[in-house]
VODO-609637 format. One record per atom (N, C-alpha, C): residue number from 1; residue in one letter; chain; atom name; x, y, z. Coordinates in nm, 3 decimals, m for minus. Example, Ala and Ser with C-alpha at 12.3 -4.5 7.8 and 13.67 -1.06 7.14 Angstrom:
REM residues 2
nr/rest/kette/atom/c1/c2/c3
1/a/A/N/1.319/m0.569/0.780
1/a/A/CA/1.230/m0.450/0.780
1/a/A/C/1.320/m0.330/0.780
2/s/A/N/1.285/m0.225/0.708
2/s/A/CA/1.367/m0.106/0.714
2/s/A/C/1.290/0.003/0.787
REM end
This chain:
REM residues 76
nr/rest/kette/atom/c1/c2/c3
1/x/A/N/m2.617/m1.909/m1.618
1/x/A/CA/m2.715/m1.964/m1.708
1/x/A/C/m2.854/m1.943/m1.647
2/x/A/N/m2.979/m1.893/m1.725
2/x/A/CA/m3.082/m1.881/m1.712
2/x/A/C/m3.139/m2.036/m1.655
3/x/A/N/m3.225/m2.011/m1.566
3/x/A/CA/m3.341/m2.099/m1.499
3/x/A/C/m3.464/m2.062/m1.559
4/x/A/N/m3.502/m2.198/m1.638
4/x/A/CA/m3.651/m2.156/m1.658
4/x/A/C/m3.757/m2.274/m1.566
5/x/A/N/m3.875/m2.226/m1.588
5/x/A/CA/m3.988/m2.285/m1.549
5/x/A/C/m4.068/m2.303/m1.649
6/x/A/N/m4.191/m2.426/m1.631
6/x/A/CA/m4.310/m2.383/m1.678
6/x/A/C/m4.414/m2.326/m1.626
7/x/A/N/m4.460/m2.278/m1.720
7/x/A/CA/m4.606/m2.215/m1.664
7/x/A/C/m4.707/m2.265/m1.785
8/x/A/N/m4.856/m2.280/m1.733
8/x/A/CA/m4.967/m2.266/m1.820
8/x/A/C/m5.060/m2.246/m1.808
9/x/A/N/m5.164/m2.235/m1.935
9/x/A/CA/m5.266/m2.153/m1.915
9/x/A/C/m5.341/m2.222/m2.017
10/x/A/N/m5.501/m2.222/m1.934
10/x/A/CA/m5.641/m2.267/m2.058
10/x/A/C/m5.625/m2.131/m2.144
11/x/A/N/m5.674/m2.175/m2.302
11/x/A/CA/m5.741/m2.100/m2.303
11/x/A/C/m5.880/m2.164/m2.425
12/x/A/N/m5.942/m2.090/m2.505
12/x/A/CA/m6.027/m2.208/m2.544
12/x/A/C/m6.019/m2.227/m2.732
13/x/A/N/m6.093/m2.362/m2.697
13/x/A/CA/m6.073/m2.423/m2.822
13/x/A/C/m6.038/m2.341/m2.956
14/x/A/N/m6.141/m2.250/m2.938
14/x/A/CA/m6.130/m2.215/m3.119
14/x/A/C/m6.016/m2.083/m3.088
15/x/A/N/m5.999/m2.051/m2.995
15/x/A/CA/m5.854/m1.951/m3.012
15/x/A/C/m5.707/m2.071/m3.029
16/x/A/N/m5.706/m2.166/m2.967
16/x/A/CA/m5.631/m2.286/m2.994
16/x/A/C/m5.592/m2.290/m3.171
17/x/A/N/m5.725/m2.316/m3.221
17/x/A/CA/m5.751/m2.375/m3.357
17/x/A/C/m5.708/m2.213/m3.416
18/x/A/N/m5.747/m2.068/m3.387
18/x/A/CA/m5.719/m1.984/m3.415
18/x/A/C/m5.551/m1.985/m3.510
19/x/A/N/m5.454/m1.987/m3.355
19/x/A/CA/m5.348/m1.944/m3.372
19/x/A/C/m5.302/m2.092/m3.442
20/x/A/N/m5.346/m2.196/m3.459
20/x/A/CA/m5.252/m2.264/m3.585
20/x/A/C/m5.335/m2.250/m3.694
21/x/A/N/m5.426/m2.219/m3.721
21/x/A/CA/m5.429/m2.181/m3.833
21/x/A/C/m5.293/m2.080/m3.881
22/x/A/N/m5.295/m1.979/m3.813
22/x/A/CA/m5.202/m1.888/m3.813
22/x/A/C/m5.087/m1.846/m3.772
23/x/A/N/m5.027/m2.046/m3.725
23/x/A/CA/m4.867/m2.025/m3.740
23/x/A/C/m4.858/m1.991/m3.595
24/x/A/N/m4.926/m1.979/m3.506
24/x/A/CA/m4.839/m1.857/m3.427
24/x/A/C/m4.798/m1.960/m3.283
25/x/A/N/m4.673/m1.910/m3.214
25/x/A/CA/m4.653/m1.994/m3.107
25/x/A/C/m4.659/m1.989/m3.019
26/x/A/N/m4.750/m2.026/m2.896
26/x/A/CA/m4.789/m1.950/m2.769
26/x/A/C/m4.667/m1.910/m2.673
27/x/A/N/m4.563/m2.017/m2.721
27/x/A/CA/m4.479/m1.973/m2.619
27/x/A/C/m4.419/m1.836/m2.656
28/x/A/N/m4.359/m1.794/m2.760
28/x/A/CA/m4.326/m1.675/m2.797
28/x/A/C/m4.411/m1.583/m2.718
29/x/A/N/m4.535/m1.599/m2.813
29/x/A/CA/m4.686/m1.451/m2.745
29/x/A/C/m4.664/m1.488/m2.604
30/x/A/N/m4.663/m1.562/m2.514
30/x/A/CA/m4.635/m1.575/m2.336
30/x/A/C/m4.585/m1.506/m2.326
31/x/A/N/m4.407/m1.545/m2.363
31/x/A/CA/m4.309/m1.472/m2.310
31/x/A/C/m4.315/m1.299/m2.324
32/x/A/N/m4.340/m1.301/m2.451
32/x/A/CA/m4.351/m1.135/m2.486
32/x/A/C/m4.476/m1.024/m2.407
33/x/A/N/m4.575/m1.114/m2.411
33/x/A/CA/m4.714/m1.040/m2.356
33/x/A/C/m4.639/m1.027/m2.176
34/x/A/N/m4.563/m1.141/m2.132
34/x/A/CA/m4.522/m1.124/m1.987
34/x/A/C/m4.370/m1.034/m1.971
35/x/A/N/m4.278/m1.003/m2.047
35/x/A/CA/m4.218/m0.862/m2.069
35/x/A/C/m4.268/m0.781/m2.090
36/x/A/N/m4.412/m0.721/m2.137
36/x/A/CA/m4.412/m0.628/m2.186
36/x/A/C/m4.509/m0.599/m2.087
37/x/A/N/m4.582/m0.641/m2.006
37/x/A/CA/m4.659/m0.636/m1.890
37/x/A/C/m4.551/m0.603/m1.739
38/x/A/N/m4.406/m0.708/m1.764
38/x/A/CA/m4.340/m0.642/m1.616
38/x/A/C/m4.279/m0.530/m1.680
39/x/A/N/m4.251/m0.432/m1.810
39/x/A/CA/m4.229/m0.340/m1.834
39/x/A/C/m4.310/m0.226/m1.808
40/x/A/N/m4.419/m0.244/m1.830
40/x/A/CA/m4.542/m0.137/m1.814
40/x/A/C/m4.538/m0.137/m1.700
41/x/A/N/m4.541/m0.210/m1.567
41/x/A/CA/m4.525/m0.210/m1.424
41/x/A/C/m4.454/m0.130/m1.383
42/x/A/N/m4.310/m0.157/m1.428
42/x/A/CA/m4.232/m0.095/m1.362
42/x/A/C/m4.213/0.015/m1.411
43/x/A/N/m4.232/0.053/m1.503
43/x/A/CA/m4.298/0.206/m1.559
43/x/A/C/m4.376/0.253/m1.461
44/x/A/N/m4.498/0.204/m1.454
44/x/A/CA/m4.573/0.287/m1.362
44/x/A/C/m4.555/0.256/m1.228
45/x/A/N/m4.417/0.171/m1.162
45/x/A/CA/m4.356/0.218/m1.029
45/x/A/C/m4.274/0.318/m1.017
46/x/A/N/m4.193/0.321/m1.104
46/x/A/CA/m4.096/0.470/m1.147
46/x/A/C/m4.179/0.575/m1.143
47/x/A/N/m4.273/0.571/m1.262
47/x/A/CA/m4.351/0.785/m1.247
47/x/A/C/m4.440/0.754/m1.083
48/x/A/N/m4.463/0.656/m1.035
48/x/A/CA/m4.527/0.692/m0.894
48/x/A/C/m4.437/0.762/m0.776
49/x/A/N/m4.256/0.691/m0.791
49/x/A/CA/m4.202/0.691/m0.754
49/x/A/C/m4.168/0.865/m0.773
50/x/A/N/m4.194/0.893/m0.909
50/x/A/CA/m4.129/1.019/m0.932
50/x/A/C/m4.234/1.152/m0.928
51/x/A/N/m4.367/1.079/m0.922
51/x/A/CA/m4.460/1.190/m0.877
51/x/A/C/m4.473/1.191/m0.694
52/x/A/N/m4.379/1.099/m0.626
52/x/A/CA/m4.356/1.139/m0.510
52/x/A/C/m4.269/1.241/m0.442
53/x/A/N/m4.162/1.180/m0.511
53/x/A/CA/m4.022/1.269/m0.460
53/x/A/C/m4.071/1.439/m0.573
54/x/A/N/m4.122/1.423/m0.637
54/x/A/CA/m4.196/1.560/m0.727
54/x/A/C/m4.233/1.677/m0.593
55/x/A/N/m4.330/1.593/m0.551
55/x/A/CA/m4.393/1.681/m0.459
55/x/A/C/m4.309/1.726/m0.313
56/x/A/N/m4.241/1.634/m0.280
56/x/A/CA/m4.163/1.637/m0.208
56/x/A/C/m4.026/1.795/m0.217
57/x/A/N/m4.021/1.757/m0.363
57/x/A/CA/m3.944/1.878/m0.393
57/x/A/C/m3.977/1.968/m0.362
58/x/A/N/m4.094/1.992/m0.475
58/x/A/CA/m4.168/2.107/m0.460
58/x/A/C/m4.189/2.190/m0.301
59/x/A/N/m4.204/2.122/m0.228
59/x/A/CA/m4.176/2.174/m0.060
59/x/A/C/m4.053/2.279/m0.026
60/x/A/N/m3.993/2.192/m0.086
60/x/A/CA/m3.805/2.257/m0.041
60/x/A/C/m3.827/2.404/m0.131
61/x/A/N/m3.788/2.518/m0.032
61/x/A/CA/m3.776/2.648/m0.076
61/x/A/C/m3.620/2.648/m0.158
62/x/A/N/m3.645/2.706/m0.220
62/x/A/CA/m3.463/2.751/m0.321
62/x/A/C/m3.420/2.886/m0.245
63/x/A/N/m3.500/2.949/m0.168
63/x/A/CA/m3.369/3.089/m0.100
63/x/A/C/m3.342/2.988/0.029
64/x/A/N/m3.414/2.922/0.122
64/x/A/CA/m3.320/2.818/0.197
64/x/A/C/m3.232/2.780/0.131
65/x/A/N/m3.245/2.693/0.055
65/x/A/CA/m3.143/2.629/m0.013
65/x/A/C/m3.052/2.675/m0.030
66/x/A/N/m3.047/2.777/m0.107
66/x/A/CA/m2.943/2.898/m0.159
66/x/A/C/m2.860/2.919/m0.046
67/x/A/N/m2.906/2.971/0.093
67/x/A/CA/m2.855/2.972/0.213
67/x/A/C/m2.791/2.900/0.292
68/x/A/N/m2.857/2.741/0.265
68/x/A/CA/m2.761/2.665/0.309
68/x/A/C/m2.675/2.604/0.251
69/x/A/N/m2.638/2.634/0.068
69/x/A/CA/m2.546/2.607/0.046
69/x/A/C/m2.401/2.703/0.047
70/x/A/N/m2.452/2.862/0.058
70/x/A/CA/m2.345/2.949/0.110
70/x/A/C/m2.309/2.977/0.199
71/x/A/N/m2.383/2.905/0.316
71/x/A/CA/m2.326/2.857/0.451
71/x/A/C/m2.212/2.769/0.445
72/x/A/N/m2.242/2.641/0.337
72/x/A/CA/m2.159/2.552/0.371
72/x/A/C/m2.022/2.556/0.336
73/x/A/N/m2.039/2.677/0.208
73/x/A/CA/m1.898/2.744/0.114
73/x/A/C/m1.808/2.818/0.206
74/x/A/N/m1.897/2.885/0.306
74/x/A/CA/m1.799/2.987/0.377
74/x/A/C/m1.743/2.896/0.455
75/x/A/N/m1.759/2.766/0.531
75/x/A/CA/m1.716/2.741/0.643
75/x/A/C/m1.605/2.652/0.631
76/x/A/N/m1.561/2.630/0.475
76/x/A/CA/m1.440/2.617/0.374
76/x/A/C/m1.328/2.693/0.432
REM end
């Protein structure tokens, strides 16, 4: 079973008065604005992650490679 917490936050009056005018429920917009923020994160830890090992590749020659994988066939 999920553990929750609270959390909160000012924010001001007439955005208050805003969103009931217009129904809306902060806790919902919280929760969602804070998924969709640790989503975008970890998005941009992944392509950092993957413009590392990118370059990294890019290093490694393919006729080495090639070589040391028909090294490893013959010794089969």
């Amino acid at each position: 079973m999920a553990k929750y917490v609270t959390i909160s936050a000012r924010i001001l009056e007439e955005k208050k008065k805003e969103m009931e005018k217009y129904d809306l429920q902060p806790t919902e917009i919280i929760r969602e604005a804070i998924d969709n923020e640790i989503k975008r994160r970890k998005a941009q830890e992944i392509k950092q992650k993957l413009e590392t090992v990118s370059t990294e590749l890019a290093k490694i020659n393919p006729d080495e490679t090639a070589k040391l994988i028909r090294e490893e066939r013959d010794k089969r």
